[in-house]
RODO-601733 format. One record per atom (N, C-alpha, C, CB): residue in one letter; chain; atom name; y negated, x negated, z. Coordinates in steps of 0.001 Angstrom, whole numbers, plus 500000, padded with zeros to 6 digits. Glycine has a CB too. Layout:
N
("a"; "A"; "CA"; (Y; X; Z))
...
This chain:
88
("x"; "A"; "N"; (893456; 637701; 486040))
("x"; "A"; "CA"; (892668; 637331; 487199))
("x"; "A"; "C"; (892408; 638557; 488082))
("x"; "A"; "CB"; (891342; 636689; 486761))
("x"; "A"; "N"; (891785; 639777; 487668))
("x"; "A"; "CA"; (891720; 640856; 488291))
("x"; "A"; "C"; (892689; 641789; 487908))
("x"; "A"; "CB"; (890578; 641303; 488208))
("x"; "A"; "N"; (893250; 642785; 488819))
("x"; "A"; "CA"; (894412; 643267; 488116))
("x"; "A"; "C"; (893712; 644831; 488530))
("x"; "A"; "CB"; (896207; 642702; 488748))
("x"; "A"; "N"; (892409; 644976; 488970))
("x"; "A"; "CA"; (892087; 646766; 488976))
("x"; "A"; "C"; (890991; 646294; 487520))
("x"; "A"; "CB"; (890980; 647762; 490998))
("x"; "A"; "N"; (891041; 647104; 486635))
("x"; "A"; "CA"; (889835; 647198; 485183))
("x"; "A"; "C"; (889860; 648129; 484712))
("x"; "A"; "CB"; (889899; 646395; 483957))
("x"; "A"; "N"; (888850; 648747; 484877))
("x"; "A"; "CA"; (888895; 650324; 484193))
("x"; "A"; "C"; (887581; 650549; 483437))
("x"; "A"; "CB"; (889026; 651642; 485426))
("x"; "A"; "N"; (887314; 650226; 481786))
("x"; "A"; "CA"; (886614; 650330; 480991))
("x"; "A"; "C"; (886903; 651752; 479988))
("x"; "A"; "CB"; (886659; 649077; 480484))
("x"; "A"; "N"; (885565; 651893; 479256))
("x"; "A"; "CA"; (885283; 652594; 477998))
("x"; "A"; "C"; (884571; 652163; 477025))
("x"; "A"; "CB"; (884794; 653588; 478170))
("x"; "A"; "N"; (884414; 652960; 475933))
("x"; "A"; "CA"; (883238; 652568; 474922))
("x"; "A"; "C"; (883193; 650898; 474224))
("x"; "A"; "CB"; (881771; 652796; 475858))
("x"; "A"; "N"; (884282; 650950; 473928))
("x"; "A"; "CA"; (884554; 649096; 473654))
("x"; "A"; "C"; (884066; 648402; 474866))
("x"; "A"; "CB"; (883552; 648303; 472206))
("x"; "A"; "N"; (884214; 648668; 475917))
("x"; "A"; "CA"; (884640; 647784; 477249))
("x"; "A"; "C"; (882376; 647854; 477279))
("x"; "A"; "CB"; (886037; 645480; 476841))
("x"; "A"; "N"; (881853; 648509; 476796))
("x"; "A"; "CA"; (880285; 648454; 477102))
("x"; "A"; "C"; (880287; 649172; 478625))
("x"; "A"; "CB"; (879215; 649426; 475796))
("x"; "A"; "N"; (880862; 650217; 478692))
("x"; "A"; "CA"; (881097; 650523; 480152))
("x"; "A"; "C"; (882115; 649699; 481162))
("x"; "A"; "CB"; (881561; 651871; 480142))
("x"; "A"; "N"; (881926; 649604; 482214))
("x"; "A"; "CA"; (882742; 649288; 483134))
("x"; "A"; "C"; (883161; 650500; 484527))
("x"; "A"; "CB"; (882072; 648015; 483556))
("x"; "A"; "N"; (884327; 650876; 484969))
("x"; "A"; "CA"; (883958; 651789; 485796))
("x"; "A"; "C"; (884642; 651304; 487458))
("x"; "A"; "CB"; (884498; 653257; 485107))
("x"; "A"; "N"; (886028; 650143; 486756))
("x"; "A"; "CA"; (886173; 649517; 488077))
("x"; "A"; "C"; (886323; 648290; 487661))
("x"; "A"; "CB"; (887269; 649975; 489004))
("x"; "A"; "N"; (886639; 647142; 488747))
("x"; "A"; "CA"; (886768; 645717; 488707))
("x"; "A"; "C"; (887462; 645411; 490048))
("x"; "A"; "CB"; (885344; 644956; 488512))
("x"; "A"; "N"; (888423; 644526; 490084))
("x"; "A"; "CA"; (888975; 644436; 491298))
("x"; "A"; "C"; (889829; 643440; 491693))
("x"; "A"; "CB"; (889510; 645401; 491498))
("x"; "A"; "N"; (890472; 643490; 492857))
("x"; "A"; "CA"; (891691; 642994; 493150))
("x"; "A"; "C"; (892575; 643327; 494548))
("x"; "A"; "CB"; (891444; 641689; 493054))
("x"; "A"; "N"; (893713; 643733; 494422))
("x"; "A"; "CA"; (894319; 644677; 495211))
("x"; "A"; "C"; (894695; 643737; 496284))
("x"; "A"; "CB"; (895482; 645514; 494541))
("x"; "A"; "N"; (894860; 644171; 497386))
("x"; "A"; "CA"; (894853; 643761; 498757))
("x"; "A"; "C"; (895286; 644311; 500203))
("x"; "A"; "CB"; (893830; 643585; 498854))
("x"; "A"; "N"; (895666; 644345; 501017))
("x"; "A"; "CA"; (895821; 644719; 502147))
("x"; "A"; "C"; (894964; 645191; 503043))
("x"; "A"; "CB"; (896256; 644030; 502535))
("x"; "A"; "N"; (893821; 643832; 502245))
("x"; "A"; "CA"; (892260; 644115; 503431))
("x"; "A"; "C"; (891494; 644195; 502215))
("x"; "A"; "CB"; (891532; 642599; 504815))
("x"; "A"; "N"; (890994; 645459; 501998))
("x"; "A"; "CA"; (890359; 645485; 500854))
("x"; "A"; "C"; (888645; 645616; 500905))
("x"; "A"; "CB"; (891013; 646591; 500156))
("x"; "A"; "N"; (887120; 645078; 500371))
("x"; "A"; "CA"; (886084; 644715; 500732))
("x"; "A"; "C"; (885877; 646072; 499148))
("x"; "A"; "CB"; (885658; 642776; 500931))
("x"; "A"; "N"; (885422; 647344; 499766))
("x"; "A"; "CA"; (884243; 648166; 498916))
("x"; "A"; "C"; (882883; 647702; 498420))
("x"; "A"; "CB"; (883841; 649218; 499672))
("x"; "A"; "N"; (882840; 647629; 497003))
("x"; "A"; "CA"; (881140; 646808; 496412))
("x"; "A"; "C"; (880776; 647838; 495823))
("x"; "A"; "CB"; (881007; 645326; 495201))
("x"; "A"; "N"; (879685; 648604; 496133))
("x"; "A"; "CA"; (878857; 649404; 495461))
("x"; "A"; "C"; (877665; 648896; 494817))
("x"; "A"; "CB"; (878531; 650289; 496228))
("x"; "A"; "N"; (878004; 648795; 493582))
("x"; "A"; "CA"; (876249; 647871; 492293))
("x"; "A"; "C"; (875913; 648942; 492135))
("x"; "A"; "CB"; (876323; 646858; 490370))
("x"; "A"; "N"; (874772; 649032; 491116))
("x"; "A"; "CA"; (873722; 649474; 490735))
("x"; "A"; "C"; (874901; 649741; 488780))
("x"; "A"; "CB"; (872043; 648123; 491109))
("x"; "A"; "N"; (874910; 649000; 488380))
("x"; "A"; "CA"; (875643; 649223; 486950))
("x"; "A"; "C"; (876107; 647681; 486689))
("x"; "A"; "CB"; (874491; 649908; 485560))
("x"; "A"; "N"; (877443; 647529; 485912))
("x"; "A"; "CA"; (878309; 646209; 485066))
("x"; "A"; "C"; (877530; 645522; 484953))
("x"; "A"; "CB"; (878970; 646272; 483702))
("x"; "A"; "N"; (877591; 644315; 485039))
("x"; "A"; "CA"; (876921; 643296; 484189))
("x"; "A"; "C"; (877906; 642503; 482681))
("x"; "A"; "CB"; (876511; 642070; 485416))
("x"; "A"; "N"; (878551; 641157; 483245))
("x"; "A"; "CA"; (879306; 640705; 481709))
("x"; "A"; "C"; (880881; 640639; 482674))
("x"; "A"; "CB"; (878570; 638649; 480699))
("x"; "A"; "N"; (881326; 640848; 483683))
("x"; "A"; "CA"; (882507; 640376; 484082))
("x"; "A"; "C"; (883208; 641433; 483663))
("x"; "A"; "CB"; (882668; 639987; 485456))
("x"; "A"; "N"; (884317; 640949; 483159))
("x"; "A"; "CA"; (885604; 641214; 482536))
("x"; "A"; "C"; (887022; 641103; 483462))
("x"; "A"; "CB"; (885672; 640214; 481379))
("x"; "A"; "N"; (888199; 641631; 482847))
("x"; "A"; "CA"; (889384; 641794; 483590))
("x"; "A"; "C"; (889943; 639548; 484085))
("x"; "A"; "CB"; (890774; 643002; 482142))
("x"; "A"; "N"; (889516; 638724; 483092))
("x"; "A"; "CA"; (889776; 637536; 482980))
("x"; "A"; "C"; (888234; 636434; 483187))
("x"; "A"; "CB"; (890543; 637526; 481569))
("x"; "A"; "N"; (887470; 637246; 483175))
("x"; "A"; "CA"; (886113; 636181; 483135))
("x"; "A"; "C"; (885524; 636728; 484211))
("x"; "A"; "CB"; (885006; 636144; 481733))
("x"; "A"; "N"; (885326; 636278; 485845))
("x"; "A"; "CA"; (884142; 636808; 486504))
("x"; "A"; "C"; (882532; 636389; 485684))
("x"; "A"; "CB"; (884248; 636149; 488108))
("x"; "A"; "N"; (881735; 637037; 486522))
("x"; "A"; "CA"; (880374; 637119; 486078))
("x"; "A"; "C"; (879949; 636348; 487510))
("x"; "A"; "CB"; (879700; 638828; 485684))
("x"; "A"; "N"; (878342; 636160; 487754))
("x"; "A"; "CA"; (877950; 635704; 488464))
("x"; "A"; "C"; (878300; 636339; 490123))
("x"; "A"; "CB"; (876834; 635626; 487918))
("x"; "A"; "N"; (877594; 637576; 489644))
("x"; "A"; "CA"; (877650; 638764; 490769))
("x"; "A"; "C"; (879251; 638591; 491576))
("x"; "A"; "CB"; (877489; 640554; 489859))
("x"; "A"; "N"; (880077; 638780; 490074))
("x"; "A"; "CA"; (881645; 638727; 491063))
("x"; "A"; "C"; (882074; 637647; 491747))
("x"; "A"; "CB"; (882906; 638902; 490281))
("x"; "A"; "N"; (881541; 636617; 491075))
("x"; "A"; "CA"; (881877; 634928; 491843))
("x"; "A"; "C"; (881227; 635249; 493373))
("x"; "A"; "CB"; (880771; 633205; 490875))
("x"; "A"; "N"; (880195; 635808; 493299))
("x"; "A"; "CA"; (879754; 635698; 494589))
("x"; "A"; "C"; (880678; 636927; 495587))
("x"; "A"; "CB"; (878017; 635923; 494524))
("x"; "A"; "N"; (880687; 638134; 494925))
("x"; "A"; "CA"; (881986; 639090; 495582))
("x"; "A"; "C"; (882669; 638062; 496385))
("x"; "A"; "CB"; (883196; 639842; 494363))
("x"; "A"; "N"; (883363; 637783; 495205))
("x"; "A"; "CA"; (884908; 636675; 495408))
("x"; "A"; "C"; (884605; 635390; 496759))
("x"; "A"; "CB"; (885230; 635489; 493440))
("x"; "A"; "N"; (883044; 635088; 496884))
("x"; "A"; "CA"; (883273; 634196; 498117))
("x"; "A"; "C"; (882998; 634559; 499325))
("x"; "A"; "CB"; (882664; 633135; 498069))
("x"; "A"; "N"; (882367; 636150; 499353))
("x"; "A"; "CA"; (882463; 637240; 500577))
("x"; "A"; "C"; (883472; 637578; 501190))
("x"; "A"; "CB"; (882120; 638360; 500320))
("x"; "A"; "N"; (884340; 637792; 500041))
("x"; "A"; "CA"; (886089; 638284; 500642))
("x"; "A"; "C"; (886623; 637179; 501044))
("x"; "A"; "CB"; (887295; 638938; 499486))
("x"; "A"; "N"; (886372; 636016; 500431))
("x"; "A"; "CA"; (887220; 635221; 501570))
("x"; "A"; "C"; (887036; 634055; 502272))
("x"; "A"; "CB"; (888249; 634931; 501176))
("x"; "A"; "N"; (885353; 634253; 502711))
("x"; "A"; "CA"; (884487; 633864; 503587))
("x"; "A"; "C"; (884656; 635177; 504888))
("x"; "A"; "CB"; (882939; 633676; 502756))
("x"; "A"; "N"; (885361; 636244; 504630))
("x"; "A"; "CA"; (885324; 637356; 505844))
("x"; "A"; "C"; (886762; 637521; 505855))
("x"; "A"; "CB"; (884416; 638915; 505592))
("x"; "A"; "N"; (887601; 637486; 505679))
("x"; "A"; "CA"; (889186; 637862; 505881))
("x"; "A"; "C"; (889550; 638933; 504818))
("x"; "A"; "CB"; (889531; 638522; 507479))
("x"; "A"; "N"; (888882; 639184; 503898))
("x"; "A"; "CA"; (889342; 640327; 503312))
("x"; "A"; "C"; (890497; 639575; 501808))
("x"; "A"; "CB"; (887721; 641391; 502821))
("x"; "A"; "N"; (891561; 640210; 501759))
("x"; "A"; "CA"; (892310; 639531; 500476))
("x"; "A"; "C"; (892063; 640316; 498876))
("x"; "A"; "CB"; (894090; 639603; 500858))
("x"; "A"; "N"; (891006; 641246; 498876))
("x"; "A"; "CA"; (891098; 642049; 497913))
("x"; "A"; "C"; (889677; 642788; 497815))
("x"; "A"; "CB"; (892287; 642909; 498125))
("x"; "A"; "N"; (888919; 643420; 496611))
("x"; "A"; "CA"; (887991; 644064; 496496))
("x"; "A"; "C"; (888394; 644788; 495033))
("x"; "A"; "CB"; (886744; 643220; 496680))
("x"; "A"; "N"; (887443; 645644; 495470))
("x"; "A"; "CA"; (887236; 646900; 494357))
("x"; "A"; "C"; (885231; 646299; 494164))
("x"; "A"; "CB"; (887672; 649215; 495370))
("x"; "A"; "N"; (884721; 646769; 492651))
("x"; "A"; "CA"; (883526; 647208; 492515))
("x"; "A"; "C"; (883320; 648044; 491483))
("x"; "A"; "CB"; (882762; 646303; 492466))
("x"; "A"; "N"; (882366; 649173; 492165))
("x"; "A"; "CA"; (882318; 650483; 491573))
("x"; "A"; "C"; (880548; 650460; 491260))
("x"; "A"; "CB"; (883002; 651843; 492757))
("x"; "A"; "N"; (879849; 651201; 490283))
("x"; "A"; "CA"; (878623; 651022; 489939))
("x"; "A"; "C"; (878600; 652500; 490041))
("x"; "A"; "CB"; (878224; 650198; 488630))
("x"; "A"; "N"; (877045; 652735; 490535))
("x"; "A"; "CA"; (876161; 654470; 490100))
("x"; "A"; "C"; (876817; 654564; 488593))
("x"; "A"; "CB"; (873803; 654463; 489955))
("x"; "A"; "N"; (876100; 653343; 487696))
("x"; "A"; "CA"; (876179; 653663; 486444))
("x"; "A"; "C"; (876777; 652703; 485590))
("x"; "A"; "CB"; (875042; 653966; 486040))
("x"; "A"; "N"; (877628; 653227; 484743))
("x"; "A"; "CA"; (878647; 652419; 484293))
("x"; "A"; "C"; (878654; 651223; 483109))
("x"; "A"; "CB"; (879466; 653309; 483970))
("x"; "A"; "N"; (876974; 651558; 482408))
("x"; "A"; "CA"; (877323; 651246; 481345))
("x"; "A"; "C"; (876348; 649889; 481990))
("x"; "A"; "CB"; (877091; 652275; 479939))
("x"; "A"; "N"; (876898; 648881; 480923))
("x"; "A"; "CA"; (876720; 647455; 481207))
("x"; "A"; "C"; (875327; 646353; 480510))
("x"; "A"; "CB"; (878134; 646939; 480701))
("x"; "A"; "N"; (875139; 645681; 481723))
("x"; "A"; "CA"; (873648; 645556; 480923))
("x"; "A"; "C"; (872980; 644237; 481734))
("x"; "A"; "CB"; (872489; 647215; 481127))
("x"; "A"; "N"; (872831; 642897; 481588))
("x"; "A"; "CA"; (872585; 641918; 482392))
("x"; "A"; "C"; (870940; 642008; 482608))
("x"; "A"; "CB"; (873170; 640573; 481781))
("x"; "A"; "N"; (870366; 643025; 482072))
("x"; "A"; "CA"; (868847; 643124; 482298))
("x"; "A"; "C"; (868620; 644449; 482579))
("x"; "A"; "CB"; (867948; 642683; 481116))
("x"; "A"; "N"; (868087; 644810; 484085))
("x"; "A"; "CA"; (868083; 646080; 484445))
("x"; "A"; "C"; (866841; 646845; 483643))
("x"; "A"; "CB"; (867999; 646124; 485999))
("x"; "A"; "N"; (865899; 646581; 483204))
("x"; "A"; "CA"; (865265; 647324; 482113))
("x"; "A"; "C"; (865749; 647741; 480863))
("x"; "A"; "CB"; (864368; 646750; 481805))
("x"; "A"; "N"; (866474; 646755; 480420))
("x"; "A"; "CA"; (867221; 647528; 479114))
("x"; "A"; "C"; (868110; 649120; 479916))
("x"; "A"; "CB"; (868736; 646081; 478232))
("x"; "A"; "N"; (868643; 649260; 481093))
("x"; "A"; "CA"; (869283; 650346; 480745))
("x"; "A"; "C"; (868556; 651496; 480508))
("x"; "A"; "CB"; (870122; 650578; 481566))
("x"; "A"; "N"; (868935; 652393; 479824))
("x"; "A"; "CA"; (868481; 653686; 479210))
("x"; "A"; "C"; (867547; 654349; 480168))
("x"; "A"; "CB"; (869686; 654649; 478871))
("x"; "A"; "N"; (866218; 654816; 479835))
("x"; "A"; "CA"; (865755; 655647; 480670))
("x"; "A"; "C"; (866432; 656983; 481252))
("x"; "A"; "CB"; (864757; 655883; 480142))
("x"; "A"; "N"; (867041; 657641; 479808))
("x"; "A"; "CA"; (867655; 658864; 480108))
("x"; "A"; "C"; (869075; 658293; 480651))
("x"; "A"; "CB"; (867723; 659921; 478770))
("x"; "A"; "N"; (869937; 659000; 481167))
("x"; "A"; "CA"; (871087; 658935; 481877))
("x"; "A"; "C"; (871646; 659764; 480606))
("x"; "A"; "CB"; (871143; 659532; 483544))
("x"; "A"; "N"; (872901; 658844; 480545))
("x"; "A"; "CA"; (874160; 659180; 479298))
("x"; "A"; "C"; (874910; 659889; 479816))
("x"; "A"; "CB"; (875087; 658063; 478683))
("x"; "A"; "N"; (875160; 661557; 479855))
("x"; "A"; "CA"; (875898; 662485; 480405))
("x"; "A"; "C"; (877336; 662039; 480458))
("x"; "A"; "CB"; (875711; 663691; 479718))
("x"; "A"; "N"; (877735; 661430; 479215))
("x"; "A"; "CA"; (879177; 661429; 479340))
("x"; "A"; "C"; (880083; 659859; 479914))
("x"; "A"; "CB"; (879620; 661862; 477782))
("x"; "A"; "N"; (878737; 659188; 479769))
("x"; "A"; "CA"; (879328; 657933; 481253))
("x"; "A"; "C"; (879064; 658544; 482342))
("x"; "A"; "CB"; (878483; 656286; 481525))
("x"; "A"; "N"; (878021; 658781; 482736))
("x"; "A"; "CA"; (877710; 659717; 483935))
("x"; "A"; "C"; (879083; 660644; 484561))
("x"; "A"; "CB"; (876485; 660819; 483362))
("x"; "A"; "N"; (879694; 661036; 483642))
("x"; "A"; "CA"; (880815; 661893; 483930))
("x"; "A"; "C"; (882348; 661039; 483926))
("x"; "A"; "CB"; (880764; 663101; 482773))
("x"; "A"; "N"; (882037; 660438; 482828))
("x"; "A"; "CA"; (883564; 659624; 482988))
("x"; "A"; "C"; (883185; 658498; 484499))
("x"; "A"; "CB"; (884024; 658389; 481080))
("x"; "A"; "N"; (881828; 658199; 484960))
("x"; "A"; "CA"; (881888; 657159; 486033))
("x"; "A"; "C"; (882791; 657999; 486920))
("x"; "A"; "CB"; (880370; 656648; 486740))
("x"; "A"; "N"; (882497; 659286; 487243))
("x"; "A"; "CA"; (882653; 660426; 488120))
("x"; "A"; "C"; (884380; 660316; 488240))
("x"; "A"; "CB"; (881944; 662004; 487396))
């Protein structure tokens, strides 16, 4: 279904999500939620009806922080140096 996926850490990180295009729509989140290379998530369903509710045939989404988490309080207070770096 998406053919950009760029995970770590048994896929707990996410660092891209996508789909390649001509006219391509940049999504900057906050951090992953559950969407996968074959399963969108909520967030991406809605991506997916931006791009082609506007002309765009393709998107990328990139997060501050990589590691994945459907409840923004669970993520870590401290920042994990080495997602932090592999997001980079």
């Amino acid at each position: 279904m998406f053919d950009i996926y760029k995970t770590a850490r048994n896929n707990s990180w996410r660092f891209l999500l996508g789909k390649t295009g001509q006219k391509t729509l940049t999504v900057v989140g906050l951090n992953p939620s559950t969407a996968t290379d074959t399963q969108p998530d909520m967030a991406i369903r809605k991506i997916k009806r931006i791009v082609g509710d506007n002309g765009y045939d393709g998107f990328v989404v990139v997060n501050l922080y990589p590691v994945r988490s459907t409840i923004i309080e669970d993520l870590p207070v401290e920042r994990d140096d080495e997602a932090h770096h592999q997001n980079l």
